[in-house]
C-alpha positions as CSV (number, residue, x, y, z in Angstrom):
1,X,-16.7,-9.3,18.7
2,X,-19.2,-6.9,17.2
3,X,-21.8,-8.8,15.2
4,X,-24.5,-7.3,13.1
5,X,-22.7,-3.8,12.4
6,X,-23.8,-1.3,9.2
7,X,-20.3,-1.2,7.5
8,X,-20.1,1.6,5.2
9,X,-17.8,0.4,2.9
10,X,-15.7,2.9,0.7
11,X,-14.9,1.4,-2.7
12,X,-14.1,2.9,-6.3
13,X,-13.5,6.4,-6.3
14,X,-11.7,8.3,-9.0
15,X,-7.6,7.9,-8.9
16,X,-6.0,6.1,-11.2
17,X,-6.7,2.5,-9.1
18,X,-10.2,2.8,-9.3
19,X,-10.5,-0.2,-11.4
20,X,-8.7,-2.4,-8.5
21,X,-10.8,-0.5,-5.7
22,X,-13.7,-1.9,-7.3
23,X,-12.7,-5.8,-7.0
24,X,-11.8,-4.8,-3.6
25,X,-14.3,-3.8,-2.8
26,X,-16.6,-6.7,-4.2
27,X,-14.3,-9.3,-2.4
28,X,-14.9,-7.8,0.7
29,X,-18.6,-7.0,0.4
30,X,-19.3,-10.8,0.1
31,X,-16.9,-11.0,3.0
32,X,-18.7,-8.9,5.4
33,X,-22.2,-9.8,4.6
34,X,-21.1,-13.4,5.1
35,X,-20.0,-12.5,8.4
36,X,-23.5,-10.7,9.0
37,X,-22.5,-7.2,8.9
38,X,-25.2,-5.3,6.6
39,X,-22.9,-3.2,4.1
40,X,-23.5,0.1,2.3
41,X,-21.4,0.5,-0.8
42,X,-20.6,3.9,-1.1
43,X,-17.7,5.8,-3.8
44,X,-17.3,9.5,-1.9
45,X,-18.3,10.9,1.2
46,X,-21.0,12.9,-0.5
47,X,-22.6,9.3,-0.5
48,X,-21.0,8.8,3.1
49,X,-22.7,11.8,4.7
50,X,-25.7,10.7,3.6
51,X,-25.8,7.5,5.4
52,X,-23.9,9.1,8.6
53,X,-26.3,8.7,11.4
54,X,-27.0,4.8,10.6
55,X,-23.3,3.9,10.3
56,X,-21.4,2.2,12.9
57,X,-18.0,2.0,11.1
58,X,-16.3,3.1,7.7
59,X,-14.6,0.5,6.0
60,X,-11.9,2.4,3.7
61,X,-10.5,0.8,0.4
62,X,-10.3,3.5,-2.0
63,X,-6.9,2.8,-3.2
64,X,-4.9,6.0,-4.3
65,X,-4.6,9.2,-3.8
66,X,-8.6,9.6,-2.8
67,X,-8.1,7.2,0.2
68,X,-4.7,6.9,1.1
69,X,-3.4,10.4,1.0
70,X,-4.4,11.1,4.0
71,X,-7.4,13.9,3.7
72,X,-9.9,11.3,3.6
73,X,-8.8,10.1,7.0
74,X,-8.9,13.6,8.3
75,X,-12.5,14.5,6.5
76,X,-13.3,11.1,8.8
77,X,-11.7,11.7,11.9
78,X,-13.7,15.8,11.9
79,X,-16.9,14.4,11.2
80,X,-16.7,11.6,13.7
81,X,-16.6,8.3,12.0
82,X,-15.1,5.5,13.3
83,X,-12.9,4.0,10.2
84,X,-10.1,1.6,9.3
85,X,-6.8,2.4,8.6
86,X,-4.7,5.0,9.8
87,X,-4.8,8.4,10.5
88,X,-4.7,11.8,8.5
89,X,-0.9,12.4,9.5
90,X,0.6,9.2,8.5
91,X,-1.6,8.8,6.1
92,X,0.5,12.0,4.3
93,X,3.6,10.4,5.5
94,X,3.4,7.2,4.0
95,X,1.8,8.6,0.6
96,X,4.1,10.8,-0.3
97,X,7.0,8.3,-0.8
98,X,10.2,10.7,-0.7
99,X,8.8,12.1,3.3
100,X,8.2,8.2,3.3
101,X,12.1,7.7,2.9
102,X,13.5,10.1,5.1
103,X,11.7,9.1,8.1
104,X,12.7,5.3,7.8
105,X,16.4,5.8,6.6
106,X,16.4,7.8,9.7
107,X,15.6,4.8,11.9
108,X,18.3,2.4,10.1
109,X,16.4,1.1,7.4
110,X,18.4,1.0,4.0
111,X,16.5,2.9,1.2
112,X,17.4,3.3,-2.5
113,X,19.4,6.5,-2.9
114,X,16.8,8.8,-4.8
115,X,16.1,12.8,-5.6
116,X,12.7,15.0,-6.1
117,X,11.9,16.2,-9.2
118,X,9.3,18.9,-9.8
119,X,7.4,20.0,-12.5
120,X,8.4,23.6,-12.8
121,X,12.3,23.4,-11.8
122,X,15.2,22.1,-13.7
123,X,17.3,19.0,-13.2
124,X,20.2,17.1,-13.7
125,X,20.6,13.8,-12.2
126,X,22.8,13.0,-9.4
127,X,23.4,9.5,-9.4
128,X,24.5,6.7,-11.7
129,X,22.0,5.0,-13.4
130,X,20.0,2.4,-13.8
131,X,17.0,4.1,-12.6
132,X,13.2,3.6,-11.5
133,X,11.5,6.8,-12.3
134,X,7.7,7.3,-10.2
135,X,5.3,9.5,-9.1
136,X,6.2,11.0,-5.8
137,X,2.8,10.3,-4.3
138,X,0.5,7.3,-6.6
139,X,0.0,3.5,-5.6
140,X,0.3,-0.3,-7.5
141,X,3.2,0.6,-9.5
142,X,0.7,3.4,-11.6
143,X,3.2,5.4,-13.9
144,X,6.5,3.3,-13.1
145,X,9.3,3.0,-15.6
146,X,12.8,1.9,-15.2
147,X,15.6,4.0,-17.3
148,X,19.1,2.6,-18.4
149,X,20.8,5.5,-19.5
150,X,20.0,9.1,-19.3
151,X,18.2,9.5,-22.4
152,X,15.7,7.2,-21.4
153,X,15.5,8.8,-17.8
154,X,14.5,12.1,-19.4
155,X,12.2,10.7,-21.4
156,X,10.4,8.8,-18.1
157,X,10.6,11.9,-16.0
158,X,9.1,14.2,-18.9
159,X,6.2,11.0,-19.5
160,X,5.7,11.0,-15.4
161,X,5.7,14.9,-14.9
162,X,2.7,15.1,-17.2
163,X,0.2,13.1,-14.9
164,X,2.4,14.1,-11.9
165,X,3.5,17.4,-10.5
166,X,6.5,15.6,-8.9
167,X,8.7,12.4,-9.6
168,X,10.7,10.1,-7.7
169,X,14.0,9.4,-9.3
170,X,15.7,5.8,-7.2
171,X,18.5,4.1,-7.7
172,X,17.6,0.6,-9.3
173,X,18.1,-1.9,-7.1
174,X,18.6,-5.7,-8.2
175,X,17.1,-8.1,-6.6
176,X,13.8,-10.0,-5.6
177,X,11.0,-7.6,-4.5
178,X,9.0,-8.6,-1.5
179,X,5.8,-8.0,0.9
180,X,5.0,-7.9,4.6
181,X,1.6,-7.2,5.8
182,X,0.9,-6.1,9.7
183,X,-2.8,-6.3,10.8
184,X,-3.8,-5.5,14.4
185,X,0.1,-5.7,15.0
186,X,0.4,-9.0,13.9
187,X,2.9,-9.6,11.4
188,X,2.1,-11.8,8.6
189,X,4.7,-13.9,6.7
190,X,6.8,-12.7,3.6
191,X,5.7,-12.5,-0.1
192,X,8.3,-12.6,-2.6
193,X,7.1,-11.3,-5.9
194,X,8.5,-12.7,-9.2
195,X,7.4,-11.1,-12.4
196,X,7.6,-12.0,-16.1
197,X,10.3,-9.0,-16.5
198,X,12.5,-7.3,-14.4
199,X,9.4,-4.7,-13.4
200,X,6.4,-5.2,-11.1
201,X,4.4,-2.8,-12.7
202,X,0.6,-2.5,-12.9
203,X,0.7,-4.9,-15.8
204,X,2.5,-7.4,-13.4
205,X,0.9,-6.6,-11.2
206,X,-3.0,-7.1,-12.8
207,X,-3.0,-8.2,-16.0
208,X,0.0,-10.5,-16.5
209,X,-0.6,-14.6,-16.2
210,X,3.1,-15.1,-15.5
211,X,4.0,-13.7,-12.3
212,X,4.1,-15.6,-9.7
213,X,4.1,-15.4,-5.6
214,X,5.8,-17.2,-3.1
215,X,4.9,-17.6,0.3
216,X,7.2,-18.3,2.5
217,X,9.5,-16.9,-0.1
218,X,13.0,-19.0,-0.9
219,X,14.9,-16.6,1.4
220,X,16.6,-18.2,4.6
221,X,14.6,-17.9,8.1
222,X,16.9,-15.4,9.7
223,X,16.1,-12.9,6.6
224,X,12.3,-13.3,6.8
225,X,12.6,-12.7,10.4
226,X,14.4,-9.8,9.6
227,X,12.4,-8.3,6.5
228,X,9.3,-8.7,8.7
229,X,11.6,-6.3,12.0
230,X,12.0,-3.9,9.4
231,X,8.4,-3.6,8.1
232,X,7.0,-3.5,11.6
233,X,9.7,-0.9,12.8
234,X,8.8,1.3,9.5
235,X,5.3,0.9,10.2
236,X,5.6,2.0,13.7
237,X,8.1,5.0,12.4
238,X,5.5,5.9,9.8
239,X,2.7,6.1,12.6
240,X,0.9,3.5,10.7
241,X,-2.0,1.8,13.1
242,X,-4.8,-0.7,11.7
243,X,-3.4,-2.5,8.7
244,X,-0.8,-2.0,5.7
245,X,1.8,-3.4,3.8
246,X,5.2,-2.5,3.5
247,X,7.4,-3.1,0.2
248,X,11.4,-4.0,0.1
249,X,13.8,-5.0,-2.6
250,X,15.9,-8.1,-0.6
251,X,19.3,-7.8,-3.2
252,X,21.5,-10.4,-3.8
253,X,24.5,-10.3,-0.7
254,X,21.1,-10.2,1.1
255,X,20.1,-6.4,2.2
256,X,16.7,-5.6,3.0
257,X,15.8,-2.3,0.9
258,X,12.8,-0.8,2.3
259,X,10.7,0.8,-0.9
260,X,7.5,2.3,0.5
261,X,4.5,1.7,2.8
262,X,0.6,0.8,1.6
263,X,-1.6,2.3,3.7
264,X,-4.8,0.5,2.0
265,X,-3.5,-2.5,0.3
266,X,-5.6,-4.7,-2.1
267,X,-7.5,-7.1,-1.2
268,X,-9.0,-8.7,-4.0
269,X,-9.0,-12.7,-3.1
270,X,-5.7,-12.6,-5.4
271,X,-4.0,-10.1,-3.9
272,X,-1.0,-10.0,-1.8
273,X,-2.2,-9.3,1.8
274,X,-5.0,-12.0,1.7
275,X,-2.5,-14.3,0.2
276,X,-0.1,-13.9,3.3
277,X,-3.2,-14.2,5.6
278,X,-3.3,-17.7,4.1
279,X,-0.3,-19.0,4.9
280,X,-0.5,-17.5,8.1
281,X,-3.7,-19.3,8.9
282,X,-6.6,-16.5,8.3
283,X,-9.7,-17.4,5.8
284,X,-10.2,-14.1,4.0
285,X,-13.4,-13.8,6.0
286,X,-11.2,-13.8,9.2
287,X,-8.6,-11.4,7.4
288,X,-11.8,-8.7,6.8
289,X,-12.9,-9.1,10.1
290,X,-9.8,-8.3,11.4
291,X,-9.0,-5.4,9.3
292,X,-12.8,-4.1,10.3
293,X,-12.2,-4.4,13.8
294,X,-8.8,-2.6,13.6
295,X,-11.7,0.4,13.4
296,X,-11.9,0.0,17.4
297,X,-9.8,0.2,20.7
298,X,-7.0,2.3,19.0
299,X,-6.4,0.4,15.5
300,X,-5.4,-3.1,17.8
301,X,-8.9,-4.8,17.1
302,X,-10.7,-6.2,19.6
């Protein structure tokens, strides 16, 4: 146990989740200095730098593109910080959700059938719809749409590819979507996710009353036990290390459908990962210290 560190602690940024970064970020502030760490909030590494030489350890929750893409791991790892989460290379890998897809199918895990779409290159789809139409590379669900029939998938793509320069088209799968989060290698129980509609999107997923969260979910043992194999195998494929969340669709005859990885999941006191840490017997105090240590001996905590 290392008591009494400086935690700098990396919260808001400018993506399009800055908003959640922020209550993040104040969730785990009060964490941290309750645990006695001292804690420097700090929104880029301009802000970073300037605190290098009194820092013991970088705690990372800017959610999107400016923390999870992966060149804020790498800017870390050159200038010799010690930080949560994983590194530059899987932090690409897991971001950009179409590499994301390859690597896992590759090892076994179903995946929703899907196809790139770029901004400056023509189309036709390939598939029968329904579709869910999203941003190649963007977390919490920002600029998701479902399409029915093709004139409402060219209208998502052509709303998508003007904040985006490249969109995910996937197969629409039915069914319940689900969590697992893995800290230290510990796997934490399952997270079903039922929302008002048929879409977990960022209004579900923030704003809505209505959806709700079970944990342990309603599905049978042997189907946890297997959705939490296959988030720890595409965690390992993805070269996750630290902490993270992976995301599945469990359909109706029961298949596990693995949708993408989180590399810096939310952690307001409402938010999934804590809410698994829960049931699996963490306070969130323990849950932050965990995920803070992760920084040390090789992302296994100490």
């Amino acid at each position: 146990m290392r008591d009494g560190m400086h935690v700098a602690l990396m919260m808001g940024g400018q993506s399009a989740e800055r908003e959640v970064s922020l209550k993040s970020g104040a969730a785990v502030k009060g964490a941290l200095e309750s645990l006695g760490h001292k804690v420097s909030s700090v929104n880029d590494i301009k802000a970073l730098k300037m605190l290098q030489e009194s820092v013991d350890v970088v705690f990372n929750l800017l959610h999107g593109a400016d923390g999870e893409n992966g060149q804020l791991a790498a800017w870390l790892n050159l200038e010799g910080f010690t930080y949560t989460g994983c590194n530059h290379l899987a932090g690409a890998l897991s971001w950009y959700k179409d590499k994301a897809k390859l690597l896992v199918a590759a090892a076994g895990i179903l995946t929703p059938n899907s196809q790139l779409v770029h901004s400056d290159s023509l189309w036709t789809v390939t598939s029968e719809g329904p579709w869910i139409v999203k941003p190649a590379g963007e977390g919490s669900s920002v600029g998701l749409h479902k399409a029915d029939d093709n004139a409402q998938l060219k209208q998502a793509v052509n709303d998508t590819l003007r904040v985006t320069d490249s969109v995910l088209i996937e197969d629409y799968i039915e069914g319940t979507e689900c969590t697992v989060g893995i800290v230290a290698g510990e796997v934490l129980p399952v997270v079903a996710i039922l929302p008002e509609g048929k879409l977990y999107d960022y209004k579900a997923k923030y704003h809505s009353k209505k959806t709700q969260y079970l944990c342990p979910p309603d599905f049978d043992l042997d189907c946890q036990a297997a959705l939490q194999a296959d988030a720890i195998k595409a965690f390992n494929v993805l070269e996750l290390s630290g902490w993270g969340r992976v995301d599945f669709i469990v359909d109706d005859q029961g298949r596990r459908w693995f949708l993408e990885a989180n590399t810096t999941p939310g952690m307001t006191l409402t938010s999934l990962l804590p809410k698994a840490a829960a049931v699996h017997g963490w306070s969130f105090n323990e849950l932050v210290e965990r995920i803070l240590l992760t920084a040390f001996n090789g992302g296994k905590g100490e």
